[in-house]
Backbone as a chain_set.jsonl record, in Angstrom:
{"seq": "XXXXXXXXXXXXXXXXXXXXXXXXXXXXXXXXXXXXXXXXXXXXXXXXXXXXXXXXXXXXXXXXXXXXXXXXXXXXXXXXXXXXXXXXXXXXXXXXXXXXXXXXXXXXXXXXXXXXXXXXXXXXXXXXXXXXXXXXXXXXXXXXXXXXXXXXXXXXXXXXXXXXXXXXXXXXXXXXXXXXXXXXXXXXX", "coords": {"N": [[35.782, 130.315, -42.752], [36.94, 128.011, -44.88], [38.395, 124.42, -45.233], [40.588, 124.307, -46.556], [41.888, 126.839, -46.49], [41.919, 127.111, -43.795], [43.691, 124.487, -43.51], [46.414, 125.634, -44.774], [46.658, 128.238, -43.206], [47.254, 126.245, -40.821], [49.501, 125.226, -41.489], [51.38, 127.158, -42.104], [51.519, 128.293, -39.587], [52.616, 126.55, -38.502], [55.2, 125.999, -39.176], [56.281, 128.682, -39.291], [56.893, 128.4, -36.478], [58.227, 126.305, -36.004], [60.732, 127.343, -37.353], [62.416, 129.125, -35.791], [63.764, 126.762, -34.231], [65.591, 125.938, -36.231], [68.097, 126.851, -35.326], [68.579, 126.39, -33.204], [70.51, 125.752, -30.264], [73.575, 124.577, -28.596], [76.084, 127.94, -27.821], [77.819, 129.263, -30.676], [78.14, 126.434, -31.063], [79.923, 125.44, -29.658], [79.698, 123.506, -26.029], [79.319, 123.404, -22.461], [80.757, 120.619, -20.815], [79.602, 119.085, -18.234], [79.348, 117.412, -15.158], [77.613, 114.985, -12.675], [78.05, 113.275, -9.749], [76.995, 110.142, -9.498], [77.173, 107.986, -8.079], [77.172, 105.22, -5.257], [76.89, 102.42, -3.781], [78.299, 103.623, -0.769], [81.42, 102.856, 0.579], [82.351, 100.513, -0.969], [84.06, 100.251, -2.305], [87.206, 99.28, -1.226], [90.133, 99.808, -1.976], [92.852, 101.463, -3.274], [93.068, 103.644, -5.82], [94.503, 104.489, -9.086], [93.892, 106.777, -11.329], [94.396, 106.769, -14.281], [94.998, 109.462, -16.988], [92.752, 109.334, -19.635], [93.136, 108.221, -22.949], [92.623, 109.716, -25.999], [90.872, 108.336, -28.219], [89.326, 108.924, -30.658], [89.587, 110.19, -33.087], [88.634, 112.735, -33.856], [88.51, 115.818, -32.911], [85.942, 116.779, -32.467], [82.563, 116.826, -30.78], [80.105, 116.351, -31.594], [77.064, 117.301, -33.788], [75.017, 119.676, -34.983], [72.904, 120.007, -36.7], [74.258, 121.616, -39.119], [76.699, 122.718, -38.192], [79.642, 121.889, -36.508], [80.352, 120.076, -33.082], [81.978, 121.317, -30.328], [83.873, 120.859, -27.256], [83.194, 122.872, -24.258], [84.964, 123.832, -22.469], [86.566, 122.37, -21.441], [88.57, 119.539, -22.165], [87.204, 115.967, -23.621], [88.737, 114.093, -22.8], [89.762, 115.013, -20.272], [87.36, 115.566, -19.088], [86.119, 113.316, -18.863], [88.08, 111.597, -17.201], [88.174, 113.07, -15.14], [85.524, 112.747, -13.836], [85.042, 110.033, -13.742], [86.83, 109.55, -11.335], [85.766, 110.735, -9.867], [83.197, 109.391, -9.031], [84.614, 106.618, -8.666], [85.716, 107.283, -6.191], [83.157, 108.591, -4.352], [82.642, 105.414, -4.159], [84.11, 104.957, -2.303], [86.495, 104.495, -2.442], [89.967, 105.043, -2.511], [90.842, 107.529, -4.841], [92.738, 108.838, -7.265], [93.323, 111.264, -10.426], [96.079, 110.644, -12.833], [99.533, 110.508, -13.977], [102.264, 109.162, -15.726], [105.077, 108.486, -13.738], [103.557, 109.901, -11.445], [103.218, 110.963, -7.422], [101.468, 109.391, -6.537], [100.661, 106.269, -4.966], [99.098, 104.092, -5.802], [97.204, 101.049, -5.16], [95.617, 99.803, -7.206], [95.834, 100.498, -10.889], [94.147, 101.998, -13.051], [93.146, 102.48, -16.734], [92.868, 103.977, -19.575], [90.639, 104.366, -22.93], [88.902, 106.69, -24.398], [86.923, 106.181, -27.332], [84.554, 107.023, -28.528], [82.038, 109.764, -28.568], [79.764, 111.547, -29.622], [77.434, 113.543, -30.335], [74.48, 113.294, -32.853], [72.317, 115.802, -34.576], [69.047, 115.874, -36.031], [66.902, 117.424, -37.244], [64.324, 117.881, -34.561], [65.264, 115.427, -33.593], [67.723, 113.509, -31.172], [70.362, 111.856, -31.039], [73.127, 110.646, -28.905], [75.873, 108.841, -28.823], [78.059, 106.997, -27.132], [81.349, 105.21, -25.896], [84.26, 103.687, -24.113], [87.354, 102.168, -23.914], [88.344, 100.307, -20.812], [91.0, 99.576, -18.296], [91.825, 97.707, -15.572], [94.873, 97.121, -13.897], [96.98, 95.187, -11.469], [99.367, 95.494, -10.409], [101.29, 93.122, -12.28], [98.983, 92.034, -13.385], [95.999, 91.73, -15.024], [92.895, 93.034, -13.71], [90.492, 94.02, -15.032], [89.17, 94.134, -17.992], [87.537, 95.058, -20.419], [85.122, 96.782, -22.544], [82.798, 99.807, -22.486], [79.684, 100.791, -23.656], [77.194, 102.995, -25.426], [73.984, 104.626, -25.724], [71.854, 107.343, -26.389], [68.58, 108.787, -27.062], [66.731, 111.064, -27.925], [64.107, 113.269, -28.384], [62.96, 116.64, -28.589], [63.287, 120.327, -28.046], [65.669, 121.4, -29.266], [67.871, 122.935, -27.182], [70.301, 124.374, -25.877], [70.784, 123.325, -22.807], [69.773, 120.783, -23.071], [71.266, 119.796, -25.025], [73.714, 119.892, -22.688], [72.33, 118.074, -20.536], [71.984, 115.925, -22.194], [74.734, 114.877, -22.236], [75.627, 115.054, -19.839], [73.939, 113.128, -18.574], [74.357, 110.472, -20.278], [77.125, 110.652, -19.876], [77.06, 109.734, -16.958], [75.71, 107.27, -16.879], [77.112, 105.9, -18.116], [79.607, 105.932, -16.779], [78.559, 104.735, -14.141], [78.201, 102.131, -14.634], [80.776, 101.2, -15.11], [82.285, 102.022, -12.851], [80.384, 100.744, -10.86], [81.627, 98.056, -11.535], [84.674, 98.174, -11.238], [84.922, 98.646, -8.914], [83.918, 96.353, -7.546], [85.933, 94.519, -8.415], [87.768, 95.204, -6.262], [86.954, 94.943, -3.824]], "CA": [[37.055, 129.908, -43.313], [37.362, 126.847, -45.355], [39.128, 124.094, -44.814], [41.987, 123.996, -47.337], [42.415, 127.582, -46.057], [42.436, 126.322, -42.579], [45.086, 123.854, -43.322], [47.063, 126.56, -45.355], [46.841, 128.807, -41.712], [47.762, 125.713, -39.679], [50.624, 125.055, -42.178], [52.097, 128.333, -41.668], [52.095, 128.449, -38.173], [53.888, 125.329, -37.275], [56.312, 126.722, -40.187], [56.642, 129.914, -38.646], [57.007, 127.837, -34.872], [59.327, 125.945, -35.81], [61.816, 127.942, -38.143], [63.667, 129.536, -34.989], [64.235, 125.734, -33.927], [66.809, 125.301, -37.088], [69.629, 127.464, -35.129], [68.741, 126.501, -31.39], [71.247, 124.579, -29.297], [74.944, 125.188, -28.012], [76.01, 129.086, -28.318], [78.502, 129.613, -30.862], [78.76, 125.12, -31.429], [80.489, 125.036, -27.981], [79.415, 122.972, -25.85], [80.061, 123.064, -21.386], [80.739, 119.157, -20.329], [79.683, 119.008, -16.739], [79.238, 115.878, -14.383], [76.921, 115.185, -11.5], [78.353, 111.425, -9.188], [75.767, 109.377, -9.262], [77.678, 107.489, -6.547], [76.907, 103.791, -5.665], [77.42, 101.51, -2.573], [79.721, 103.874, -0.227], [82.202, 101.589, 0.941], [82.28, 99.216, -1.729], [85.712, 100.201, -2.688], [88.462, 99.404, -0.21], [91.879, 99.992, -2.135], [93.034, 102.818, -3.923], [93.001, 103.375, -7.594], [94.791, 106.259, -9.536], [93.504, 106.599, -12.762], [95.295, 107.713, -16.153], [94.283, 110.285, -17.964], [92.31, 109.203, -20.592], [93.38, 108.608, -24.207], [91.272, 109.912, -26.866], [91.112, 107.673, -29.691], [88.135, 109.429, -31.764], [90.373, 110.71, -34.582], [88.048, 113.975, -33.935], [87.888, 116.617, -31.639], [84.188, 117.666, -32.127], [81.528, 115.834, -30.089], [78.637, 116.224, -32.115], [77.431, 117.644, -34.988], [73.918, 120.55, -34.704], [72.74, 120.493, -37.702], [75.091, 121.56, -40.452], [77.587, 122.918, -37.501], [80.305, 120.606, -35.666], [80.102, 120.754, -32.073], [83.437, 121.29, -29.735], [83.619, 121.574, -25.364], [83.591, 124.876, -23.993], [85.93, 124.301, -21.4], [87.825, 120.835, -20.971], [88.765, 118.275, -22.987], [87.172, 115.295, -23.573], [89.565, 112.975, -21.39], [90.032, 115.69, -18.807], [86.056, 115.551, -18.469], [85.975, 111.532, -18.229], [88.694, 111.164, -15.89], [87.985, 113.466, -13.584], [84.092, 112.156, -13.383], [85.243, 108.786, -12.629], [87.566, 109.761, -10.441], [84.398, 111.143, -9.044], [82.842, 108.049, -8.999], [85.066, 105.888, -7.392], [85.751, 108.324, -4.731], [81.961, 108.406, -4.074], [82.407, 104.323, -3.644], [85.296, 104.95, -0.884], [88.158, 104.675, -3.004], [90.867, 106.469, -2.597], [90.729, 107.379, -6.02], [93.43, 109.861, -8.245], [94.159, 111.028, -11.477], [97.605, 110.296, -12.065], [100.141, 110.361, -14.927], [103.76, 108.518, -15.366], [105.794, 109.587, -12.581], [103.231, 110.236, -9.923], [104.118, 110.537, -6.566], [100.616, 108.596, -6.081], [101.368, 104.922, -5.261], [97.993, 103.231, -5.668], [97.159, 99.139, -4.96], [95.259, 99.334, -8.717], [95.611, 101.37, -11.72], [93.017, 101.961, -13.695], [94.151, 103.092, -18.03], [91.27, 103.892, -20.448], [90.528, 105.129, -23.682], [87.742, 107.171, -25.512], [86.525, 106.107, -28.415], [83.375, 107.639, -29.052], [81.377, 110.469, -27.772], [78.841, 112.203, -30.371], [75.882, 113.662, -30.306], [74.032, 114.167, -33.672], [71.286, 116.334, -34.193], [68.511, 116.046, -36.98], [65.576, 118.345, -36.779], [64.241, 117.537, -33.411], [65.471, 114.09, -33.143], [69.28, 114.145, -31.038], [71.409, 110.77, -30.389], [74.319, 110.589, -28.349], [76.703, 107.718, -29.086], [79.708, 106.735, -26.516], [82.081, 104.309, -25.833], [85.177, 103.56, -23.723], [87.524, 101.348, -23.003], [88.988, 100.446, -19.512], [92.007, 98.324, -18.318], [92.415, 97.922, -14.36], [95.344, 96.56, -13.72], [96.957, 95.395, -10.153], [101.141, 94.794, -10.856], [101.405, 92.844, -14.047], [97.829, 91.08, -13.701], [94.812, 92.177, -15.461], [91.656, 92.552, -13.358], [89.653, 93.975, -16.07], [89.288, 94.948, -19.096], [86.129, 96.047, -21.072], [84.77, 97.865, -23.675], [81.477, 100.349, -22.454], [78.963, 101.282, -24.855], [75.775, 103.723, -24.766], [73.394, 105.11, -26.799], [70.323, 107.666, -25.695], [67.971, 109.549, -27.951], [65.453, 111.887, -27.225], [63.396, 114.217, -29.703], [62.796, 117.718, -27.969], [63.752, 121.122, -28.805], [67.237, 120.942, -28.825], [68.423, 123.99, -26.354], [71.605, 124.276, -24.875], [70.012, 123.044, -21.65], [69.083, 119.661, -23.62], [72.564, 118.717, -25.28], [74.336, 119.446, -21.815], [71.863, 117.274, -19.891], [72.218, 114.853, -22.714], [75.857, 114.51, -22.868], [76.054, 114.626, -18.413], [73.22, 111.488, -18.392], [75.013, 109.761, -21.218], [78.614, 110.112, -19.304], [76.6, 109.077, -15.988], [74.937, 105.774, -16.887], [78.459, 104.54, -18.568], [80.473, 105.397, -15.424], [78.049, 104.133, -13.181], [78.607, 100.622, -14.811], [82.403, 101.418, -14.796], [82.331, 102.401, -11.219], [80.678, 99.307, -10.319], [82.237, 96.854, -11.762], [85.976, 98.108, -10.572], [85.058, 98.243, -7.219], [83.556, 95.365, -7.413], [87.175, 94.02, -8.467], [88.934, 96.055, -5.526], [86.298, 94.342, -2.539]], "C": [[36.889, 128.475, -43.83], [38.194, 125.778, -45.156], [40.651, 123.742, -45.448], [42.354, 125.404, -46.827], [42.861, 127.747, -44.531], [43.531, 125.816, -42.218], [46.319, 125.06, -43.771], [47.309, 127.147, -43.864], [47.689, 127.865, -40.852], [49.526, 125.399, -40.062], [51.989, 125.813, -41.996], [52.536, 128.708, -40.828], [52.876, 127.892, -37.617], [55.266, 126.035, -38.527], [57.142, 127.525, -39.418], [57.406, 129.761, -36.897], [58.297, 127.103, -34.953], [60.847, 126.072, -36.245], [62.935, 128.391, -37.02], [64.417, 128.139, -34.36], [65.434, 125.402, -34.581], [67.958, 125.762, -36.433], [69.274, 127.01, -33.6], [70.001, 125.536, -31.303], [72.759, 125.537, -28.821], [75.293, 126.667, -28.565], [77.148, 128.764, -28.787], [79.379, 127.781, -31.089], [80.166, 125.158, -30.108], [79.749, 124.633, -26.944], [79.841, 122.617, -23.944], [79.443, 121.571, -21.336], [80.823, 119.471, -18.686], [79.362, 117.392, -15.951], [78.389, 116.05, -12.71], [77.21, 113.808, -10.729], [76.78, 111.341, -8.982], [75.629, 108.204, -8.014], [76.734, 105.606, -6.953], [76.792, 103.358, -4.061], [78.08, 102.724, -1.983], [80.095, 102.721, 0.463], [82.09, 100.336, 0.52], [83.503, 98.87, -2.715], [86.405, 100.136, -1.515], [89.736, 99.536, -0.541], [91.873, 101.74, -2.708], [93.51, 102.824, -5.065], [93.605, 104.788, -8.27], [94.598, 105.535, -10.889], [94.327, 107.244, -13.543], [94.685, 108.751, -16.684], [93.896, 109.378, -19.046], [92.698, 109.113, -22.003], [92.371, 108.993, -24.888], [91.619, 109.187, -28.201], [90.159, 107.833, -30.409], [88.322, 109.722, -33.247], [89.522, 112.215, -35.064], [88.154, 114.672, -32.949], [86.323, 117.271, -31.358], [83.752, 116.48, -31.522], [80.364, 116.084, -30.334], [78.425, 116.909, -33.505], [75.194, 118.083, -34.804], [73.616, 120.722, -35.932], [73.55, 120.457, -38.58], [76.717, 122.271, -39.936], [78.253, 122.074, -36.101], [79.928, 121.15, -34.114], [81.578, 120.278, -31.136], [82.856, 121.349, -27.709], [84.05, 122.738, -25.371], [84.721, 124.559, -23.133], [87.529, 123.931, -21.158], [87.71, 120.208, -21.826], [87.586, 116.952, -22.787], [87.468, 113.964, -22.467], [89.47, 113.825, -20.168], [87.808, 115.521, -18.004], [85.983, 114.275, -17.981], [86.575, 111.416, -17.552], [88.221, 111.832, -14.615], [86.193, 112.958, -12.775], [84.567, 110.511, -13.058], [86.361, 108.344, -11.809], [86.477, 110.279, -8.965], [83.739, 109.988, -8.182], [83.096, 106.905, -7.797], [85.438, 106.488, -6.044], [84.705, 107.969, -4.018], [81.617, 106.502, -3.529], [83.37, 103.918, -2.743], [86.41, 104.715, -1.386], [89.041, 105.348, -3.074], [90.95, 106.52, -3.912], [91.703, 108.811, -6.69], [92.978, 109.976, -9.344], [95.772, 110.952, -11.67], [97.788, 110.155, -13.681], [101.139, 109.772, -14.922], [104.702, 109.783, -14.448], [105.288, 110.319, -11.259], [103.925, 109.944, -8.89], [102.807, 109.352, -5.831], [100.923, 107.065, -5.985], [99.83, 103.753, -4.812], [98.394, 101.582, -5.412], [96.901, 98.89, -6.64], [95.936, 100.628, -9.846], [94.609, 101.154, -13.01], [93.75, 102.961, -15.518], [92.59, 103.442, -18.953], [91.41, 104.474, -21.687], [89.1, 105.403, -24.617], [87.841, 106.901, -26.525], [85.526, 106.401, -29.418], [82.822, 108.62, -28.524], [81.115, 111.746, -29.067], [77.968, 112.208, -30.441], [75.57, 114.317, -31.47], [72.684, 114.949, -33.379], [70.749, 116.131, -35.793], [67.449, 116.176, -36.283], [65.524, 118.465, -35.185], [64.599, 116.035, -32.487], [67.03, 113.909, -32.655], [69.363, 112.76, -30.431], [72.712, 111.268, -29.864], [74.936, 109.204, -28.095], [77.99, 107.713, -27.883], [80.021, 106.005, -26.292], [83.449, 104.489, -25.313], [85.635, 102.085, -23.385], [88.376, 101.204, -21.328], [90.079, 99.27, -19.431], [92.155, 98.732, -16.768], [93.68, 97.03, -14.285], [96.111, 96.324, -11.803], [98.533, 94.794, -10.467], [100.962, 94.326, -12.203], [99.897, 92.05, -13.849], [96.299, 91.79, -13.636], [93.296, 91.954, -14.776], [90.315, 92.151, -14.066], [89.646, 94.628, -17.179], [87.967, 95.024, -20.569], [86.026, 97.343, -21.263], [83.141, 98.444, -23.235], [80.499, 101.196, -23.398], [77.822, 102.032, -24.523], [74.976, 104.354, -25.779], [71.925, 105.894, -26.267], [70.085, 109.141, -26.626], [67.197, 110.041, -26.959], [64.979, 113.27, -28.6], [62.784, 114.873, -28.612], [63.194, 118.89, -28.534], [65.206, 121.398, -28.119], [67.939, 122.33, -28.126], [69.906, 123.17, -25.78], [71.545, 123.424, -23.698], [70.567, 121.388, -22.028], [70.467, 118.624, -24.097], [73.233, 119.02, -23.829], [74.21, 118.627, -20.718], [72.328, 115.48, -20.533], [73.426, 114.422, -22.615], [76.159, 114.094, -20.812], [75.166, 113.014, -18.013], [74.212, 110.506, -18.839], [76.447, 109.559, -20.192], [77.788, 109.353, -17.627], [76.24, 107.773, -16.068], [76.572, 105.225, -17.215], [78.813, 104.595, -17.351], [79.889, 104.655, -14.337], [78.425, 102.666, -13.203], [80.141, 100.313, -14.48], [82.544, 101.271, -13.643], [82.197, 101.298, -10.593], [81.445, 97.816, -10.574], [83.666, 97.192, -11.146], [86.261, 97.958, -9.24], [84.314, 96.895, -6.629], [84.896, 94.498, -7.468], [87.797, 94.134, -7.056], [88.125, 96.176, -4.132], [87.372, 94.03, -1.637]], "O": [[36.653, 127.683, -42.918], [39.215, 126.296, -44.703], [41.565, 123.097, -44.934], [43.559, 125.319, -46.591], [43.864, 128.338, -44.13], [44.265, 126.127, -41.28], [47.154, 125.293, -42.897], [48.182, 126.553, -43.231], [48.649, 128.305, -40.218], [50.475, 125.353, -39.279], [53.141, 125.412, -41.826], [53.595, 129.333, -40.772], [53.633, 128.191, -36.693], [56.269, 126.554, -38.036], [58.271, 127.3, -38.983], [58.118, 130.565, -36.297], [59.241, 127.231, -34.173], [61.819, 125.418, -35.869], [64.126, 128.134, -37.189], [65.581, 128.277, -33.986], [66.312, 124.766, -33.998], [68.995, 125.212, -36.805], [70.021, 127.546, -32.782], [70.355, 124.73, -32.164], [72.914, 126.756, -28.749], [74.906, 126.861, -29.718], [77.881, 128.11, -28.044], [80.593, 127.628, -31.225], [81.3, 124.691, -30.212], [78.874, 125.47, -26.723], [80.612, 121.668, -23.803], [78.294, 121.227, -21.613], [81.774, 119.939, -18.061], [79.186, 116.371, -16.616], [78.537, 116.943, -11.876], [76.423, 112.966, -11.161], [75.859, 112.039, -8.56], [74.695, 107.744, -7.357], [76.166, 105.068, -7.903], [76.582, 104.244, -3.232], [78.729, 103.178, -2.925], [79.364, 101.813, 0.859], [81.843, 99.323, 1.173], [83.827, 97.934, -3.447], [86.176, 101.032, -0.703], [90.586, 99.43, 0.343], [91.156, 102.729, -2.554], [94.388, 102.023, -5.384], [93.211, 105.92, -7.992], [94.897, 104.439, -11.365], [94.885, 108.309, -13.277], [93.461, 108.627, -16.728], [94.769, 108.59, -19.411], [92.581, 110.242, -22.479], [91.23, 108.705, -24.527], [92.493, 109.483, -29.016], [89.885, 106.812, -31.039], [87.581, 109.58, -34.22], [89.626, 112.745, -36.171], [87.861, 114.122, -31.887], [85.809, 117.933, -30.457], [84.291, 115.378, -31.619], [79.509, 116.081, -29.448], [79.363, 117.09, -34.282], [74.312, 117.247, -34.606], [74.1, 121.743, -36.42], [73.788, 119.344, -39.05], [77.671, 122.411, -40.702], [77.678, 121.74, -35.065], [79.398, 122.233, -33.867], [82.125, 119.179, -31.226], [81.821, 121.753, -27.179], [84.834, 123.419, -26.032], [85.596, 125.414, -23.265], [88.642, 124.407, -20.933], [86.637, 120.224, -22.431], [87.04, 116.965, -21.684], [86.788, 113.251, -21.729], [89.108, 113.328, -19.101], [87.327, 115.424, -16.874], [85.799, 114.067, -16.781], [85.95, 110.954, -16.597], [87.973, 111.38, -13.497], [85.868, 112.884, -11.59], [84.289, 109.998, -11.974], [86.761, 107.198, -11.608], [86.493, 110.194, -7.737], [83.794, 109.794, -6.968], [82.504, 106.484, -6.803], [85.348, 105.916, -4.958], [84.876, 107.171, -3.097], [80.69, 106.208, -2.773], [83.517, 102.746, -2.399], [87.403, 104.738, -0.658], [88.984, 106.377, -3.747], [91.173, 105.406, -4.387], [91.163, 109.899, -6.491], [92.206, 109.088, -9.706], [96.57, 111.176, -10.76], [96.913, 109.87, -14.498], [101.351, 109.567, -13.727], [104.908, 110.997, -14.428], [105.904, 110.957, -10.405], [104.868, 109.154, -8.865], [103.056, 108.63, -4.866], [101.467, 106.577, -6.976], [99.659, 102.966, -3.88], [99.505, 101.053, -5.455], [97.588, 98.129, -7.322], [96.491, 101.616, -9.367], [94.497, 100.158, -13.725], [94.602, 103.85, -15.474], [91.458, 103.015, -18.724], [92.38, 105.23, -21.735], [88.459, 104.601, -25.296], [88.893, 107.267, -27.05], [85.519, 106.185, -30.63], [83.166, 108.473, -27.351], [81.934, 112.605, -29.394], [77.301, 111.187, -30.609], [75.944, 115.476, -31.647], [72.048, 114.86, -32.329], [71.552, 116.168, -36.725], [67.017, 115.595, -35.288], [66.429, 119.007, -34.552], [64.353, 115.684, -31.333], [67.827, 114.113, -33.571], [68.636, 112.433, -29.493], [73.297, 112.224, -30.373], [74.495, 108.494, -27.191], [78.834, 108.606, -27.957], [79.056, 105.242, -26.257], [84.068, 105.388, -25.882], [84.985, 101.16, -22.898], [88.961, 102.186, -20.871], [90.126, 98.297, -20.184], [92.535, 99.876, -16.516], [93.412, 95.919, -14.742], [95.819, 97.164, -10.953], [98.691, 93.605, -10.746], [100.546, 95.026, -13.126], [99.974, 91.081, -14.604], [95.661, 92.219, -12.674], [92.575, 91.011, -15.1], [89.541, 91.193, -14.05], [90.161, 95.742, -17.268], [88.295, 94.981, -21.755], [86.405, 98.397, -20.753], [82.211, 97.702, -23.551], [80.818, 102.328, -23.759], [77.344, 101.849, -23.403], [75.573, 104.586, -26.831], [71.0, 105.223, -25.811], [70.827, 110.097, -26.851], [66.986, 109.752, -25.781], [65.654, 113.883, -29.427], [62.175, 114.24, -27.749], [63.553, 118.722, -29.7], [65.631, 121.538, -26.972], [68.765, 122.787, -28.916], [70.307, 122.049, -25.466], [72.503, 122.653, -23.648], [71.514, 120.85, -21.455], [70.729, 117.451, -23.828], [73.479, 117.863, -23.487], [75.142, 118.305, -19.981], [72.711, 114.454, -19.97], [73.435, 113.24, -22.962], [76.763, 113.076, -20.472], [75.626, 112.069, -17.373], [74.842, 109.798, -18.054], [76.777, 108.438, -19.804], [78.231, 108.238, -17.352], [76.562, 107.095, -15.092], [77.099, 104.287, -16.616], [78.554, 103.643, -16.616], [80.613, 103.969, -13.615], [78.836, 102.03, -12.232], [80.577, 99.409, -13.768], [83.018, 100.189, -13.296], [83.074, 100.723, -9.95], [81.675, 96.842, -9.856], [83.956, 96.305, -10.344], [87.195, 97.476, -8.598], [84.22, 96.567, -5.446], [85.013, 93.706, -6.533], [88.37, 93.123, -6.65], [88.349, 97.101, -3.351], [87.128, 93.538, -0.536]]}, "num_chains": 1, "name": "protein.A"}
């Protein structure tokens, strides 16, 4: 065999290898959001914190985008996924920790308010970013403990399976809250 017919063969194969790659990932551009606490300190929270639901200020409901198809959650929302993971969170750092809406009967020491502003994962070829961003507001009566904006960003080039964006998107929400997590209970010593 020659070697321009060689290359021609090798040409073909990765062709042929990687053509079923153009449709892999989420079935059907849905997408389950799951959460694993990553936890921290226990007992490094001592009050009790009810959190807000989440606003979503994205001006989208997809959270990514596979190619040339958007990508949506299979299950839960957006906010309903973030709150209840760092509700997780601070729990995991001894907080009594809620979600909570106007009118609870919860009567926390803090409250904690937040809003999404980012959370997309593109995909080109084999190369997949995931972008997010929130902000937070603890407050304790009328006086602001804290209030920051969390940012994140984590690539990875692999073959993009289902597997791959729901790992990517549970890391990605893990590393932000972790910072979240600590810093509020760091407030609420």
């Amino acid at each position: 065999m020659t070697g321009s017919m060689r290359a021609i063969l090798v040409l073909a194969v990765s062709c042929l290898t990687l053509l079923p790659l153009s449709a892999c990932g989420p079935t059907g551009g849905r997408v389950p959001l799951t959460y694993q606490v990553v936890g921290g300190q226990a007992g490094s929270c001592a009050q009790s914190v009810g959190v807000f639901w989440f606003e979503d200020e994205r001006g989208s409901s997809a959270i990514g985008r596979n190619q040339e198809e958007d990508l949506y959650p299979r299950s839960m929302g957006v906010t309903t996924w973030i709150t209840n993971a760092l509700v997780s969170e601070l729990s995991a750092r001894g907080c009594k920790a809620e979600a909570m809406s106007e009118g609870s009967p919860f009567a926390p020491d803090t409250v904690l308010s937040g809003e999404v502003t980012k959370v997309f994962l593109e995909r080109r070829d084999l190369d997949l970013t995931l972008d997010m961003a929130l902000r937070i507001e603890l407050q304790k009566g009328e006086d602001t403990l804290l209030k920051k904006t969390y940012k994140g960003q984590w690539q990875r080039t692999t073959a993009p399976t289902e597997d791959v964006y729901v790992d990517m998107y549970r890391q990605g929400l893990a590393d932000l809250l972790q910072e979240v997590a600590d810093d509020v209970s760091a407030k609420l010593r």
